[in-house]
Structures are given as C-alpha cells and as structure tokens.
C-alpha positions in Angstrom: -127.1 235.2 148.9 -123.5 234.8 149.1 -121.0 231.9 148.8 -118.6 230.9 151.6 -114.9 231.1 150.8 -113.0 228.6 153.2 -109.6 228.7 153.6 -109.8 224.8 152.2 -111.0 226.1 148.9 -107.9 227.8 148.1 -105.7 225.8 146.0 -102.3 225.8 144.3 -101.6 226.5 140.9 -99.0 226.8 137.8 -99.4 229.3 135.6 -97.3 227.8 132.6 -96.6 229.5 129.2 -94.7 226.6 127.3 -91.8 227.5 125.5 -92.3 231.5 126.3 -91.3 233.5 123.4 -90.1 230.5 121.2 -87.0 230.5 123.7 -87.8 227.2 124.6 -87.6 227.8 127.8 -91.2 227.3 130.0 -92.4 230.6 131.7 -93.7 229.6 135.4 -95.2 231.0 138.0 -97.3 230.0 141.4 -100.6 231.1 141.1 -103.3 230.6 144.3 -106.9 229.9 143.2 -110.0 229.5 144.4 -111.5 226.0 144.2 -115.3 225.7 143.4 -115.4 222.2 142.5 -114.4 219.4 140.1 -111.5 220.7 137.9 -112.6 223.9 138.3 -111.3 226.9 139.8 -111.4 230.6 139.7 -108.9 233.3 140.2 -108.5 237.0 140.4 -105.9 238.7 137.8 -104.9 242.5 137.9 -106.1 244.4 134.5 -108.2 241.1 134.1 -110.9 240.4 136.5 -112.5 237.3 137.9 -111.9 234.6 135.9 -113.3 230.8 136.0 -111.2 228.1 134.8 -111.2 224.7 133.4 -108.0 223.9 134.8 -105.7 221.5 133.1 -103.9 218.3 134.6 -104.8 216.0 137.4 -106.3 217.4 140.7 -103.7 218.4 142.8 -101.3 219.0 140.0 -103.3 222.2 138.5 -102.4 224.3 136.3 -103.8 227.3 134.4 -102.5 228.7 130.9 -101.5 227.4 127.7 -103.7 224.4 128.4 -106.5 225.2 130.6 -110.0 226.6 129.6 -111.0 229.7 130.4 -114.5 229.5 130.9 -115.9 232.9 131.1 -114.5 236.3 132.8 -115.8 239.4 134.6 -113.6 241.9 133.4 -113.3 244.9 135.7 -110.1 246.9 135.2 -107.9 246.1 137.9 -110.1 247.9 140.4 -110.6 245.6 143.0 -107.1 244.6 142.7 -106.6 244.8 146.5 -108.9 242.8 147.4 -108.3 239.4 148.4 -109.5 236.4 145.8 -111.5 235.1 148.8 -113.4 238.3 149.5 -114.2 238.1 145.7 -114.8 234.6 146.0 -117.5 235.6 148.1 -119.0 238.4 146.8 -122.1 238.2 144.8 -122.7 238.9 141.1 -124.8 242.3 142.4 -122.3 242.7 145.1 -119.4 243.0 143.0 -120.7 244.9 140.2 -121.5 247.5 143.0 -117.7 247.5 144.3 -116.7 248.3 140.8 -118.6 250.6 140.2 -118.2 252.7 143.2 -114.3 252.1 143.1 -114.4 253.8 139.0 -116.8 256.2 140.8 -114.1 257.0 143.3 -111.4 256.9 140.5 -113.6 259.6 138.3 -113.9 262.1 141.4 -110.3 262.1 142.2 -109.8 262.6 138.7 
C-alpha cells in the first residue's frame, strides 16, 4: 500500500548552516519538504537520499540543519534524483528499492 502525497503536505523549509565556515556569516537556503506530521518532515537530497527529519523551530517556521534531527535515511546515490519528492513521498519501501535498483541497473548497462 502506498501513501498519498497532497499538494498540502508540502511545506517550506530553511536549510541553515550557522556561521558557515567560521565566517560568521549564516549559509541559507529554501528547502521544500514533505510534511508527514507533527514536526516532522521528509525530504529528498541529491548524493543523499530520502531523509526523515525532526525539524527544528515552531511549525510553520521550519527548518532543517545545524539544529534539526535527522531521524533515519535511505541512502540511494543520487539516482532517483529526477524524481519529484512527492512521487517519492509516495512510493513504497518495496517500491523504491525497485526504482533503484533498476535505475543502477540501467546505469551498469550503459556503462
């Protein structure tokens, strides 16, 4: 069985290094996550995989990195990386250990 991705579900986010290379300047960027719940979210990250967060700050206010809690991640090498987080979002466990699999299948024949 699947889960059904919304367009509702998707939420804003900061991704926020503080003080980014002892420069004391904050490193910032807008990240767009999927919402599955309380103050928690998950999000799809190139070279990185699925990953489910205990975000940090007050709802509407999220934000992932320095402070958030990184709650577990399905690493799978960047190869889904086209794929939209909601499509993921959806996906079963079985259902996307079969796309990655036949995407480095794909990879290894081309190669």
């Amino acid at each position: 069985m699947t889960n059904v991705i919304k367009q509702s579900s998707l939420i804003p986010a900061e991704y926020v290094i503080y003080d980014y290379a002892g420069e004391g300047k904050d490193l910032r960027k807008d990240k767009q996550l999927v919402h599955v719940g309380g103050n928690l979210a998950i999000r799809y990250e190139e070279g990185c995989g699925i990953m489910l967060y205990e975000m940090a700050r007050n709802p509407g206010a999220w934000e992932i990195g320095d402070n958030d809690n990184l709650l577990h991640d399905v690493y799978d090498d960047g190869g889904l990386s086209d794929v939209p987080i909601e499509k993921l979002a959806s996906m079963s466990v079985l259902e996307f250990m079969l796309a990655v699999a036949e995407r480095k299948a794909q990879k290894k024949a081309v190669s």
